[in-house]
N, C-alpha and C positions, 0 to 999 in steps of 0.2 A: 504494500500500500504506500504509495506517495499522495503529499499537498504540496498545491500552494496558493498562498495568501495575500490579501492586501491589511493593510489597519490603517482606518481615516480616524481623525478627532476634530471635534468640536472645541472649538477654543473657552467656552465660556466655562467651563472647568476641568478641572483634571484630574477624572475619574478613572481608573484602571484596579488590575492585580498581580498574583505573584505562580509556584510550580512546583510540580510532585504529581504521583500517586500511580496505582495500576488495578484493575479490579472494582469489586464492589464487596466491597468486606471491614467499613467502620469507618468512623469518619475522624477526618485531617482539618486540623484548623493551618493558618498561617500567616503570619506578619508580611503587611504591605513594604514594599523598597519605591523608594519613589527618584527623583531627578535626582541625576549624580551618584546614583546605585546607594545614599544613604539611608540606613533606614529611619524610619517615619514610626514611633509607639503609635501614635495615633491612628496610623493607617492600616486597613483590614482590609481584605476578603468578607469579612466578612458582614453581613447585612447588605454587601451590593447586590444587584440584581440583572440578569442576563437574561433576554430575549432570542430564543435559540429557534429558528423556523426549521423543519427537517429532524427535530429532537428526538422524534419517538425511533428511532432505530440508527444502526450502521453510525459513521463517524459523530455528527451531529449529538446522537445519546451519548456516546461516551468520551463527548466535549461539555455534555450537559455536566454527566457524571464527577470530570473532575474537578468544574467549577466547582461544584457541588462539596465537595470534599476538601477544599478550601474554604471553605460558610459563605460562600455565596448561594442564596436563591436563584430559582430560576421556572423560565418558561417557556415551556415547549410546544410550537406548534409543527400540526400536520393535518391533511386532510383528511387521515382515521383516527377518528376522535376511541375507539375503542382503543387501536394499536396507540396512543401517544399515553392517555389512561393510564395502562397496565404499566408502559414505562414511569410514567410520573410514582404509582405508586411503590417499581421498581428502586426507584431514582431517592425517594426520599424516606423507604425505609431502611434504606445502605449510607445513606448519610446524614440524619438525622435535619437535614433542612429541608426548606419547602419547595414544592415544585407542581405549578400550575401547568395542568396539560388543556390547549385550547385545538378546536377544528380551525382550519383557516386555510384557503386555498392562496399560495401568491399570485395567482392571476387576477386574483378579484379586492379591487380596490377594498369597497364594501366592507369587505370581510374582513381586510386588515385592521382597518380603523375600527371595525367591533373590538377585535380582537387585541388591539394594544389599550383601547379604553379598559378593557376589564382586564386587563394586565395591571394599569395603570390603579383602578381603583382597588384591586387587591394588595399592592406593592406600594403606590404613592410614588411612585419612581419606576425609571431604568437607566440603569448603567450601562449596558453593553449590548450591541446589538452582531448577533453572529446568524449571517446570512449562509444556511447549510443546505436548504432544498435544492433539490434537483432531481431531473429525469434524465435516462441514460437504457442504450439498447444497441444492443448493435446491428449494424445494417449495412449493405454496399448501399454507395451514394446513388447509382445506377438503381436500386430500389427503392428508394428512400421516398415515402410522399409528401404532396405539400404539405398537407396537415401535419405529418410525425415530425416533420422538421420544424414547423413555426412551434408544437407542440413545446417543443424543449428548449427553443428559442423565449418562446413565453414565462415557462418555468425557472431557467438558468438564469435569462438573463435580465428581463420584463420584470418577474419574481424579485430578485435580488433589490433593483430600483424602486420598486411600488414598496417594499415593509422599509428600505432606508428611507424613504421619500419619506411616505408616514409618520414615521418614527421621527424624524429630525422637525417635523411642524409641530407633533404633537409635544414633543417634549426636550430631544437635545436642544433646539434652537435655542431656549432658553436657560437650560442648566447643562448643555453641553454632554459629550457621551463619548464613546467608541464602538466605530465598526468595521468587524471583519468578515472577510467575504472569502468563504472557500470554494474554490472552482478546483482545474484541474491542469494540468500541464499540456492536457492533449490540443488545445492553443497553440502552444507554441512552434511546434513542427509539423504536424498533421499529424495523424494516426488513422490506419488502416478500420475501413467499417463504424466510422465517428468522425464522421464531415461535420453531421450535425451536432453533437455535444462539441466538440473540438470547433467548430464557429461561437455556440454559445457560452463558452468560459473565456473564450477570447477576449469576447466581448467587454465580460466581466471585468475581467484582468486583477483579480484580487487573488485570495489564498486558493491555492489549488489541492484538489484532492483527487490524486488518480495514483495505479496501482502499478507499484514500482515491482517487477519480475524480478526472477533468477537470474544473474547475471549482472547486476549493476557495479558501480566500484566497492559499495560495500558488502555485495556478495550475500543478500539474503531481503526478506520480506520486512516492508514498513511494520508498525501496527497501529491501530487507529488512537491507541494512549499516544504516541511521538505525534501524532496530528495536535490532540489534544494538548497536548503541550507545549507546542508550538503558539495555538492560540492565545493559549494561557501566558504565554510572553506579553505576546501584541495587545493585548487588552491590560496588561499590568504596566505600573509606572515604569516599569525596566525599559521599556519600549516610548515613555513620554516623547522622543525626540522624532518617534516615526511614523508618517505619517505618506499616505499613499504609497508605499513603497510594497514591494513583492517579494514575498518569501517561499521560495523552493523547499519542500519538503518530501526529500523523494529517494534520499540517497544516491542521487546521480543518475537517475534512471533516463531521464529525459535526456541528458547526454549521451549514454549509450545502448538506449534497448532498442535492436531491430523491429523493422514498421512487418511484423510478420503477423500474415491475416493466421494462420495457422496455430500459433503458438498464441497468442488474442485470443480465436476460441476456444482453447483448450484450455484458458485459464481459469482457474473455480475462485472464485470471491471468498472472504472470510467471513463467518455473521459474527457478530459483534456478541460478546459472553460475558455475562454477568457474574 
């Protein structure tokens, strides 16, 4: 598994946090570092609050998770409100903080704005907003129709824009915030059978999240905790000085893994373990 990322901020303050953990098995507090890597007594993990779209499963959950285990709250949306649920309740009886699971498609304005409202009225705030949905499939481009394509275009990239959009009227604009945006490397070179995801993270151009093979320089498989923790930089004060910039999370793989359609479908995804 590889990412990579972008992190924007809001100047009107400067909210972020800090890094650890692997699993779901009791919960991690931690002291804030803020500008100049000094640390801050005052400053915490915890009681901030993380808006994570994508949350109920695969990288996204257990980006939820290790905010989570830092004492940060949080909340997760997805279009299956059953599936995001089961994780919420996952999510916060492994770490002893809170975790609102909302339905909420990113295609639909509407719905966002429901859904950061009652974010908002549960919480009184949000600190960080981590843009994780996506759709993904593979397909030769020669197949591919216009629907499946805007589909993921709407999703990846459409999505991404409409909950930051949101999100920064309803609340950073005035007390400021942080957002990361995980896409995926298949931007940056093309990838065999992902015209369409590989236009739509392009697009993006934030945190990336795609799947780093056998064979890279470091010679073995991401895991979605090294995404997660990644994150977990760009949103904490260690990272105050960065801002739209792109972080590689892949172990090199975007360097050197062959565009082979063969070896792409024979590859099996990881589910995400609690």
């Amino acid at each position: 598994m590889s990412a990579r990322m972008t992190a924007s901020r809001s100047t009107a303050t400067s909210s972020a946090p800090t890094c650890s953990g692997e699993g779901l098995s009791g919960p991690a507090g931690g002291n804030g570092v803020r500008h100049r890597g000094r640390r801050d007594p005052a400053w915490s993990w915890r009681d901030k609050v993380a808006f994570i779209t994508g949350g109920g499963s695969g990288i996204g959950f257990r980006i939820a998770e290790i905010f989570m285990r830092h004492g940060c709250h949080t909340v997760i949306a997805s279009r299956s409100f059953p599936r995001v649920s089961m994780a919420a309740r996952k999510l916060a009886a492994a770490t002893g903080q809170r975790c609102l699971p909302l339905s909420m498609d990113v295609r639909d304005p509407p719905a966002i704005m429901a859904a950061v409202d009652q974010a908002l009225k549960e919480f009184g705030k949000i600190d960080i907003l981590i843009n994780c949905a996506a759709g993904n499939f593979l397909c030769p481009a020669s197949s591919l129709s216009f629907n499946a394509f805007k589909t993921v275009m709407d999703i990846d990239t459409l999505g991404t824009f409409n909950v930051s959009h949101v999100l920064y009227k309803k609340f950073f604009r005035e007390h400021g915030g942080v957002i990361v945006n995980i896409t995926a490397t298949l931007g940056t070179r093309g990838q065999v059978l992902q015209v369409h995801a590989g236009s739509a993270k392009a697009a993006v151009g934030g945190p990336h999240t795609s799947k780093a093979l056998p064979g890279t320089p470091l010679q073995r498989l991401g895991n979605k905790t090294e995404i997660a923790h990644s994150v977990l930089y760009l949103a904490s004060p260690l990272a105050s000085y960065v801002t739209g910039a792109l972080l590689v999370v892949d172990g090199g793989a975007w360097l050197t893994l062959p565009n082979d359609m063969k070896l792409l479908a024979d590859f099996a995804s990881f589910s995400a373990k609690l």
